[in-house]
Every structure is written in structure tokens, then in C-alpha cells.
C-alpha positions in Angstrom: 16.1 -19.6 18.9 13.4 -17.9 17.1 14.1 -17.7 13.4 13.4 -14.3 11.2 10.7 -14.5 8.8 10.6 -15.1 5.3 9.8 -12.1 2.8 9.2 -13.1 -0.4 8.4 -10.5 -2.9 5.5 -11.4 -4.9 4.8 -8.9 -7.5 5.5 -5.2 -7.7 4.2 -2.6 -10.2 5.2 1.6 -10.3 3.0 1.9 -7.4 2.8 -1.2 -5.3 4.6 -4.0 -4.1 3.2 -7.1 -2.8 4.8 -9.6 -0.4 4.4 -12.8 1.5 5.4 -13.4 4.8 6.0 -16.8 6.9 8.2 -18.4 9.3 10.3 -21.7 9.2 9.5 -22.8 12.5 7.0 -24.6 14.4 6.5 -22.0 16.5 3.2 -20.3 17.0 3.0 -16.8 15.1 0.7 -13.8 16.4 1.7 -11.5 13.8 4.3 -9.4 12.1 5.3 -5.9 12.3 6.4 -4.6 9.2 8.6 -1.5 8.2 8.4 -0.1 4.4 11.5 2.7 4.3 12.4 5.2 1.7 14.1 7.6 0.7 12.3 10.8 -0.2 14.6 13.6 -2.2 17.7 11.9 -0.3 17.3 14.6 2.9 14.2 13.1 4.7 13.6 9.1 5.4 9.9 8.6 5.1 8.3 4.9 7.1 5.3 3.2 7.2 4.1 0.5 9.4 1.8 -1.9 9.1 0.5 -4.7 12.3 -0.1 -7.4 10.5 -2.3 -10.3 12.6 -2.1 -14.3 12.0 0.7 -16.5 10.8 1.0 -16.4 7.0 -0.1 -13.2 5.2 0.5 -11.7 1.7 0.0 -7.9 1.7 -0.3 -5.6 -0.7 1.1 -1.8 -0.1 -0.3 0.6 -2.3 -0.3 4.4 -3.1 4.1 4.3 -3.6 6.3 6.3 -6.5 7.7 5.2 -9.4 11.0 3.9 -10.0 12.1 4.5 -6.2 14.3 1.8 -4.0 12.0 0.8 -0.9 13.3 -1.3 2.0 11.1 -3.6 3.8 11.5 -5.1 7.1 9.9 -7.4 9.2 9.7 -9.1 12.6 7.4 -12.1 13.8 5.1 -11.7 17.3 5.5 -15.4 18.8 4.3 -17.2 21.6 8.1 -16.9 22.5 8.7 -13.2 22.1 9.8 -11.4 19.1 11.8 -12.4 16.4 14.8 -11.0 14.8 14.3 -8.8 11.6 14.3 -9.6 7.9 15.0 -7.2 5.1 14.1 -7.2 1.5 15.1 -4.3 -1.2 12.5 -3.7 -4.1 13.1 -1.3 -6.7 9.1 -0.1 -7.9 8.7 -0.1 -11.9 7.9 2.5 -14.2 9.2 5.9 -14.9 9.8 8.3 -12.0 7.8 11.3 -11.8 9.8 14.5 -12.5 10.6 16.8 -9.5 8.3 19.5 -8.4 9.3 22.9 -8.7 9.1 24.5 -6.1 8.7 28.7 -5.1 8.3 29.3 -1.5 7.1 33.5 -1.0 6.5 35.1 2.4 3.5 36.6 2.9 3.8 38.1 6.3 6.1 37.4 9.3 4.6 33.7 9.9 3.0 33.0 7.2 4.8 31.0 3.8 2.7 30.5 0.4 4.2 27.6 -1.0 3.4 26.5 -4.9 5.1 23.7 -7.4 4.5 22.7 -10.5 3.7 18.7 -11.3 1.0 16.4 -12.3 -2.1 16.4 -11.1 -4.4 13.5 -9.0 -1.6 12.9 -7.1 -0.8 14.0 -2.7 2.0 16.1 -2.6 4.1 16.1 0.9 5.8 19.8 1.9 8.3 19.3 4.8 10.1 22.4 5.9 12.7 23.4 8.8 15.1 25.6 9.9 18.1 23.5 9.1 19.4 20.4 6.7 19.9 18.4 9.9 16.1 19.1 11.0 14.6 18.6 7.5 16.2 15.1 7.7 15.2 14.4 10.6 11.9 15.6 11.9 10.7 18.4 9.5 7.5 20.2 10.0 5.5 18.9 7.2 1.3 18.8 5.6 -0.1 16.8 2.6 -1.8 18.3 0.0 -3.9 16.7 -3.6 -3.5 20.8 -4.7 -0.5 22.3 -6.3 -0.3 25.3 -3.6 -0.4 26.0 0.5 0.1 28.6 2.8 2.6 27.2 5.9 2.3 29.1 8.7 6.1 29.2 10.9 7.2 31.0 13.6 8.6 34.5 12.8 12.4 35.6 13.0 13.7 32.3 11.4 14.8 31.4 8.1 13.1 28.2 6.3 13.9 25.6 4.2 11.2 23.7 2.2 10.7 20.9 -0.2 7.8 19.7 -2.4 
């Protein structure tokens, strides 16, 4: 039986999180496949994945939010197939940034100016859809450094959006 790996969390800061990972076994290790979840404004689930090669690694994941819950998970490539996953919970440090605010105006049948408040040097994601159940699970969405966009939609719907 081939064991899940080990996640240790090595240090964490308001922006990144580092982590080992390793396997109790003998067997031979390709790499890992790893899954960092959160939660973004509790209606959309965001994921990124990393391919991790070798048998022992500590990464580093960068570029995260402050004061949010992330969920990592991770299963070993073997000579044997794949393992079962591991999970680990890490809360990031500091201070949470306050929410955008958000004003959404129409500019012509398919075409949305979108602008927020919020600090600057930062990427800003805008996801929008025409329903809750859409904008949690596969919104339309861009990324942005500015504090303004123009979305362009299809005409005769009604949109939601979030900053």
C-alpha cells in the first residue's frame, strides 16, 4: 500500500506559506501534485496547482492574502502509481485587506465599466455571471493591477459581479 505524504508546514507569513513534502516509504517518488484551495468572498473557490518533480521538496507559494484559511493537498507520483492525498489547513498572518467596493455601470448593451476602491500594487480578480450558482462555480472573470475595467457580456442578461 502506498502511504500519503507528509506536509509539514514550515513557515508562513501574510503572503506566503512554505511547506515540506516527503514520504515514509521506501518507495521511489517521481513527484507530487499539489492543490492550494481558498476561499475567495465565500461564493467562488479559487485553486492552484503546482507539479512538483523529485522526492523531497520544500516549496514556497507566494503572491496569497492576508489573514485567509488556505487548504493544501497533496499526492505522491510513485513507481507504483499514485498515492492517496494529504491535507494541511494554514491560516496566513497579518491583517486582511478591507473589501473592495465595488460600482458596476453599463455602458451600452454588452459592454460593463466596472471600478472599486482599494489599495494599490496589488492584482485585483473581477468574476461575474448570470447567477450565484454560476459565480460559484465557473464565473467569467479578468485580472487587473488597475482599480477600473470595462467587461464586455452578452446583451439581454442581467449580471452579477465581484471585485
Amino acid at each position: 500500500v502506498i502511504p500519503p505524504p507528509v506536509i509539514h508546514i514550515e513557515s508562513y507569513s501574510e503572503d506566503s506559506i512554505s511547506f515540506s513534502l516527503k514520504m515514509t516509504t521506501n518507495i521511489k517518488v517521481s513527484g507530487y501534485v499539489v492543490n492550494i484551495y481558498w476561499t475567495f468572498d465565500t461564493h467562488r473557490q479559487e485553486k492552484r496547482t503546482l507539479i512538483i518533480e523529485g522526492e523531497k521538496s520544500i516549496q514556497k507559494v507566494a503572491n496569497l492574502t492576508a489573514q485567509t484559511p488556505y487548504e493544501i493537498s497533496a499526492w505522491a507520483k510513485t513507481e507504483l502509481g499514485d498515492s492517496p492525498l494529504s491535507f494541511v489547513h494554514v491560516v496566513t498572518g497579518g491583517t486582511r485587506p478591507a473589501s473592495p467596493s465595488l460600482k458596476a455601470k453599463a455602458i451600452n448593451q454588452t459592454a460593463v465599466e466596472c471600478s472599486w476602491t482599494g489599495p494599490r500594487n496589488v492584482v485585483y480578480g473581477i468574476f461575474y455571471a448570470t447567477s450565484f450558482l454560476e459565480l460559484y462555480r465557473s464565473p467569467h472573470n479578468t485580472t487587473t493591477p488597475s482599480h477600473n475595467i470595462t467587461v464586455l457580456v452578452q446583451r439581454d442578461e442581467q449580471y452579477l459581479f465581484l471585485v
